[in-house]
Backbone bond lengths (Angstrom), bond angles and torsions (degrees), N, CA, C in turn:
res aa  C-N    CA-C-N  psi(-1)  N-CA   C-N-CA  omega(-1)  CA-C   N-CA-C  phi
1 X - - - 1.460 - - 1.531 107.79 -
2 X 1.119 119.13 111.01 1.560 128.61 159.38 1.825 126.43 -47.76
3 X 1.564 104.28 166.28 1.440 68.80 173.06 1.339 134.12 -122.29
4 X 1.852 96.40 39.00 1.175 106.31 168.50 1.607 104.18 -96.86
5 X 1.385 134.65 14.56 1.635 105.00 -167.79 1.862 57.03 -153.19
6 X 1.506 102.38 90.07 1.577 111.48 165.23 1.890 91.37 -153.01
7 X 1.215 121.82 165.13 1.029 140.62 -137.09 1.744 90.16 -111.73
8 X 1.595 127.58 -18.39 1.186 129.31 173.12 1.099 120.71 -98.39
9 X 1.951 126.05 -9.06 0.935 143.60 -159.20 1.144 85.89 -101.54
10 X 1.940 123.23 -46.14 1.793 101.42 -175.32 1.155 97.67 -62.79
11 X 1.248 118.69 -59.59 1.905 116.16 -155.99 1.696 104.04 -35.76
12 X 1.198 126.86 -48.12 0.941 130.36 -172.08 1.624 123.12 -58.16
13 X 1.459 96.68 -55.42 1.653 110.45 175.99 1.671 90.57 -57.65
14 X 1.137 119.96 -62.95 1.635 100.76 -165.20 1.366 131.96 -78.77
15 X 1.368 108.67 4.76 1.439 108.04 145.69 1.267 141.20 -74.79
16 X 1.748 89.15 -31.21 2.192 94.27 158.61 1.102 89.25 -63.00
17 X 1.644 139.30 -72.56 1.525 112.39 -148.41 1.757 108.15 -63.35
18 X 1.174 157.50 -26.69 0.937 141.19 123.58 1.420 144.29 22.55
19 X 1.687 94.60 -67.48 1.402 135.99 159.38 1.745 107.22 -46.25
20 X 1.131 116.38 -61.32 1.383 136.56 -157.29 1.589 91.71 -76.04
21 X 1.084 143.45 -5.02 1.392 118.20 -157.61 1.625 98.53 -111.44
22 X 1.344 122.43 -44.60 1.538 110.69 171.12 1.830 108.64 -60.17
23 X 1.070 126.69 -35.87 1.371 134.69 151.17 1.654 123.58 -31.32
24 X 1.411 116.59 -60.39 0.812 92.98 176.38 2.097 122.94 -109.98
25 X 1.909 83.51 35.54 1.605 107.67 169.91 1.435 103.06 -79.19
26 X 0.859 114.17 -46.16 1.829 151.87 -158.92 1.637 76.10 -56.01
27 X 1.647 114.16 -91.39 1.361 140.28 -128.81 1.836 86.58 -61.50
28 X 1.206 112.61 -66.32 1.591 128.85 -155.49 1.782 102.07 -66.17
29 X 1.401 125.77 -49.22 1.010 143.74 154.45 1.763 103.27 -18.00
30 X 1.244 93.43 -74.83 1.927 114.90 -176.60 1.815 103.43 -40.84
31 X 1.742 100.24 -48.56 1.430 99.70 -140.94 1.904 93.34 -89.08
32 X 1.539 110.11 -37.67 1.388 115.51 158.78 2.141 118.01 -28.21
33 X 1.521 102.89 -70.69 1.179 129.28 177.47 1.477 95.38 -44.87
34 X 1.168 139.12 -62.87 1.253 141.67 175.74 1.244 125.80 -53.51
35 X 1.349 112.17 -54.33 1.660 120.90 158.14 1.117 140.87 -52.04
36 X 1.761 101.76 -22.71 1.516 125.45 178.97 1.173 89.14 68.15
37 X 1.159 139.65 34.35 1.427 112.89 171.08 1.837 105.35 -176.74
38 X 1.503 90.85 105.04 1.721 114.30 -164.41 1.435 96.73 -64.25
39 X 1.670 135.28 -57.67 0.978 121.19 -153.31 2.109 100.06 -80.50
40 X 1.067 118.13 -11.48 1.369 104.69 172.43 1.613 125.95 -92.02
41 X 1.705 107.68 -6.38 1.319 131.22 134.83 1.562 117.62 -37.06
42 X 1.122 119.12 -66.73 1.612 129.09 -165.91 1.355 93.59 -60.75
43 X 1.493 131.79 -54.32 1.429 158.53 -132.29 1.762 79.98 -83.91
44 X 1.137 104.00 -57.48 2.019 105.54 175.75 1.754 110.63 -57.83
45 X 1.101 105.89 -46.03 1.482 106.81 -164.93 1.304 117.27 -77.04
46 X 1.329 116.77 -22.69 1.338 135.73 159.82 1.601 122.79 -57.15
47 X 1.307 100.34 -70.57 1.149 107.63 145.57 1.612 148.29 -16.43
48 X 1.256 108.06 -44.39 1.138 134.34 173.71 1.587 117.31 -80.54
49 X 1.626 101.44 -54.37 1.285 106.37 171.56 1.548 108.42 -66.89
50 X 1.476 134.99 -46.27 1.328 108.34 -179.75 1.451 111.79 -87.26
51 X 1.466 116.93 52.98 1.643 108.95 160.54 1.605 80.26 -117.11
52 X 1.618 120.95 -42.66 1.687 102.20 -166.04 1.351 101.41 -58.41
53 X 1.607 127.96 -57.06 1.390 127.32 -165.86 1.662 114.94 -39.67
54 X 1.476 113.40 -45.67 1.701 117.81 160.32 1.174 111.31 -56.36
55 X 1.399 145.27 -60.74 1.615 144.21 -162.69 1.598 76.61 -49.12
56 X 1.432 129.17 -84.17 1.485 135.98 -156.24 1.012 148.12 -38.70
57 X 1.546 83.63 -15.85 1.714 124.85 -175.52 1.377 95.76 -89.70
58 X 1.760 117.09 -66.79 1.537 111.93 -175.50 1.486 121.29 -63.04
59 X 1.453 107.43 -19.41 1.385 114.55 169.22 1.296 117.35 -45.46
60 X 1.575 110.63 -44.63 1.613 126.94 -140.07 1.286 101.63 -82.61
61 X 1.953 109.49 -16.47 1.357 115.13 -133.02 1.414 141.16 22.30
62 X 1.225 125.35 24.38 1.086 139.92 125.18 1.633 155.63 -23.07
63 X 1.083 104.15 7.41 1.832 115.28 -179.81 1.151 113.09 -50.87
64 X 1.355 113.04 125.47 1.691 124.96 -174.84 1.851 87.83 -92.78
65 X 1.337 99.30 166.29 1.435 118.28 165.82 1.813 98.76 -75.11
66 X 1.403 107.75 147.02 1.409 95.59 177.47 1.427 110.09 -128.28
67 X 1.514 97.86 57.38 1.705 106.40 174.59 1.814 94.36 -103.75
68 X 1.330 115.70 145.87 1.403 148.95 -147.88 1.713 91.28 -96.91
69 X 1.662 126.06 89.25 1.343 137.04 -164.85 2.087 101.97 -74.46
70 X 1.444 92.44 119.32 1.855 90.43 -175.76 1.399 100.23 -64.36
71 X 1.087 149.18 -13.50 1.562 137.96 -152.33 1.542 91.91 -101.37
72 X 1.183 147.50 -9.99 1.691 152.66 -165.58 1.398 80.81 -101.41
73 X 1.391 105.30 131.80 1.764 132.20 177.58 1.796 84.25 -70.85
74 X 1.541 109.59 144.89 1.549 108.64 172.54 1.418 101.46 -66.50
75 X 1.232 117.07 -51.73 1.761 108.25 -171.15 1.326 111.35 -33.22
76 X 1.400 127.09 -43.64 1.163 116.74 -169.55 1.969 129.96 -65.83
77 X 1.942 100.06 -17.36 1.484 96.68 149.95 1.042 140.06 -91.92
78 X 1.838 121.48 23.25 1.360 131.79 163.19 1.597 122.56 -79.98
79 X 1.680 114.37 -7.02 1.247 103.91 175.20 1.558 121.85 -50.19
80 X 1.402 145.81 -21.19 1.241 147.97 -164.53 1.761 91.85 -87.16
81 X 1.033 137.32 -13.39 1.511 139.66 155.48 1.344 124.84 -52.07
82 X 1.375 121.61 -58.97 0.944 124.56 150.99 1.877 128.47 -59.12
83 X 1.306 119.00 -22.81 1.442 113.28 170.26 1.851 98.98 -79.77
84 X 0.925 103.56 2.70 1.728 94.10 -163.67 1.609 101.71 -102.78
85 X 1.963 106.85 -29.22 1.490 121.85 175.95 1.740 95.39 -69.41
86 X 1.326 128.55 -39.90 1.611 132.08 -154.32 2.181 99.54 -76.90
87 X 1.522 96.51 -53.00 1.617 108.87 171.44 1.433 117.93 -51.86
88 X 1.340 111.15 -57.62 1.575 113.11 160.80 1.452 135.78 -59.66
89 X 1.890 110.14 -25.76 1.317 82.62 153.21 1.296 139.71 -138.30
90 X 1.596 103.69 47.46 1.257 135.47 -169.89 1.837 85.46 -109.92
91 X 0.719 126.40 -36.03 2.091 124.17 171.99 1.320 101.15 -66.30
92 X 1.795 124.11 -51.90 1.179 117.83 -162.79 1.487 126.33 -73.79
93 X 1.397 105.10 -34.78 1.644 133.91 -158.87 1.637 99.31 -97.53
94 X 1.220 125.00 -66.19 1.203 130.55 173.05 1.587 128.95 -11.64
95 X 1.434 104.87 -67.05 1.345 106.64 171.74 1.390 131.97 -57.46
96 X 1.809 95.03 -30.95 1.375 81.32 174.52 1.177 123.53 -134.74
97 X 1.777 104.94 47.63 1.534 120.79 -178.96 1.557 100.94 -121.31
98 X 1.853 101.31 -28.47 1.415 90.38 -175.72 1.514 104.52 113.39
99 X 1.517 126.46 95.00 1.331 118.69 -169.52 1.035 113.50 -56.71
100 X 1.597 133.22 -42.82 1.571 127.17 -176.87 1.511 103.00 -60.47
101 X 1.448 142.67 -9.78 1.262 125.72 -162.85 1.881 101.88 -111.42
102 X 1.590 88.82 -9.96 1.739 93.46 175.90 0.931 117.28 -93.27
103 X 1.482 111.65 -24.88 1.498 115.94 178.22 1.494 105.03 -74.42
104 X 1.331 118.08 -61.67 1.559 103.60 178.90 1.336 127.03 -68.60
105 X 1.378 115.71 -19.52 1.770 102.63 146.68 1.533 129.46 -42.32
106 X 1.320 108.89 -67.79 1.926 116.54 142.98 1.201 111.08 -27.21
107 X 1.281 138.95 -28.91 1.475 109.99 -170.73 1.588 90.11 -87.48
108 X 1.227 117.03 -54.20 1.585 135.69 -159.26 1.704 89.38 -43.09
109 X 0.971 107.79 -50.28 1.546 101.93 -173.14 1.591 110.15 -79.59
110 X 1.181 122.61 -31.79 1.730 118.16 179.41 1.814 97.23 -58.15
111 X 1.410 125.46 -45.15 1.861 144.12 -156.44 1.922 70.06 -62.20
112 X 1.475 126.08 -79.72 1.482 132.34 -145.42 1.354 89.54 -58.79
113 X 1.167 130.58 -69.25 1.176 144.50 -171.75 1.625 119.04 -30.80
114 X 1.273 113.53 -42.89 1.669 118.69 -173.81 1.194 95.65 -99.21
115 X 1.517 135.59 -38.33 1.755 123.75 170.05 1.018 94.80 -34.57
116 X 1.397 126.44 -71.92 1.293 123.19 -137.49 1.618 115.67 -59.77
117 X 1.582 104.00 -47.45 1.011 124.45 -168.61 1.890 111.78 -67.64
118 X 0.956 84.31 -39.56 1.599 103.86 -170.39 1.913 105.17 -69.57
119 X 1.534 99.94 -43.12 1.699 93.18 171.34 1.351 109.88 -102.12
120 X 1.167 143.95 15.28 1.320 131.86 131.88 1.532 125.38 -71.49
121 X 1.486 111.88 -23.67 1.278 135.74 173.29 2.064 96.98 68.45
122 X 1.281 108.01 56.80 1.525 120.12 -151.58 2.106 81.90 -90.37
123 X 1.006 95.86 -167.19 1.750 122.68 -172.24 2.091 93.08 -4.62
124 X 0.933 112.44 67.37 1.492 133.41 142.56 2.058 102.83 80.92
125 X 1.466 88.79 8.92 1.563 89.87 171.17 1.480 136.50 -68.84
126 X 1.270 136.26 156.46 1.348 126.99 178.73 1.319 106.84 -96.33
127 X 1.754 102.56 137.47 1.300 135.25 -173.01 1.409 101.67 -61.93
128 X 1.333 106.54 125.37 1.221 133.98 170.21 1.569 126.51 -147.63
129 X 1.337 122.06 63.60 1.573 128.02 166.43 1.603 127.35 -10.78
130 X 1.229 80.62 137.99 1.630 80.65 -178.99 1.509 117.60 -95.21
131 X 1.001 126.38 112.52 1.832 132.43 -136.46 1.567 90.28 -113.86
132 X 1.067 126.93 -174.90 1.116 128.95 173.92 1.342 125.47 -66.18
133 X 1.383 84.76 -43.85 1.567 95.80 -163.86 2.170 112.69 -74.72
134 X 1.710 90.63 -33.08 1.611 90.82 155.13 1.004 125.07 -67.27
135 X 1.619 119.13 -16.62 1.745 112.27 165.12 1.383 124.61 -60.82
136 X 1.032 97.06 -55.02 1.338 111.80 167.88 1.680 125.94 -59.93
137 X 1.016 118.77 -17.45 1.295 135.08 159.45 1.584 118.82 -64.57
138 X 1.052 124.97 -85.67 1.791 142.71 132.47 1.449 95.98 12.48
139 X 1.596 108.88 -92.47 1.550 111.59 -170.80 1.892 103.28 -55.50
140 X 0.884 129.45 -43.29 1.569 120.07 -172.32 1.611 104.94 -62.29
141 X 1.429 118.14 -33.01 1.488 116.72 164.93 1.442 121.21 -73.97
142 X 1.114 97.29 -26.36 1.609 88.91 -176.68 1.858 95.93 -74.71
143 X 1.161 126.55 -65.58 1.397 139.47 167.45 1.792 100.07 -16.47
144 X 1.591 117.29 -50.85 1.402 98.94 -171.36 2.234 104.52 -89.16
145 X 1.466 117.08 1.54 1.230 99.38 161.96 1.221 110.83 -68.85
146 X 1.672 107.72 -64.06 1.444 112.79 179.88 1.657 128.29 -26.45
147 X 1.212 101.10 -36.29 1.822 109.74 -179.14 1.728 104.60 -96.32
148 X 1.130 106.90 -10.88 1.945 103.85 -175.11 1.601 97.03 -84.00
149 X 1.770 113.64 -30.40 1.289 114.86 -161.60 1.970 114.65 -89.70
150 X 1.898 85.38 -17.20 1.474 84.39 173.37 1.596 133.08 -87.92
151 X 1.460 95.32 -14.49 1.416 122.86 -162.86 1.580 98.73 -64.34
């Protein structure tokens, strides 16, 4: 095992990306507010992200064939729906909810969101039960949005 495909290396990478998300609540939020206009905000940020996702790609040298494989359930190319629901209303809400209070709304819902998913083991995830002790986990997070958002 290398130590990029090690189990401390994700934790790690995805806490910068983590990092990045009140960041780039902050940035798009700002540039929306400025633009007067959130959804042509997203329309930029999108944008942006699929020119890096190409640079990264040709970087990788990596080019997939880009014929549309029948055996992939369609649901599974709707994830960019949901990044497009998160951009829109992290531009819209943000400014004037308060990025720390959007972001941990977002979290509150990412915590419900992967229980669920994770112990149904639903859209191709690995089963992982929700035990007690992740209950109790869950509710102690939800407990510290609730108090980060009142403070």
């Amino acid at each position: 095992m290398n130590g990029l495909d090690h189990p401390i290396f994700y934790a790690a990478f995805m806490l910068v990306v983590g990092l990045g998300i009140p960041v780039f609540a902050a940035l798009n939020g700002n540039l929306g507010a400025r633009l007067q206009n959130p959804v042509l905000a997203a329309i930029i940020a999108l944008s942006v992200g699929i020119v890096a996702c190409l640079g990264v790609m040709l970087l990788s040298g990596r080019i997939p064939n880009l014929v549309v494989e029948s055996s992939i359930p369609f649901y599974s190319y709707l994830g960019g729906l949901f990044i497009v629901f998160y951009v829109l209303g992290m531009t819209w809400i943000a400014p004037k909810f308060g990025v720390g209070n959007a972001v941990a709304f977002v979290l509150l819902g990412q915590i419900i969101s992967m229980a669920i998913i994770d112990h149904f083991s639903l859209l191709g995830a690995a089963y992982h039960p929700i035990s007690a002790q992740r209950f109790v986990g869950i509710a102690l997070m939800a407990i510290g949005v609730f108090m980060s958002v009142r403070g």
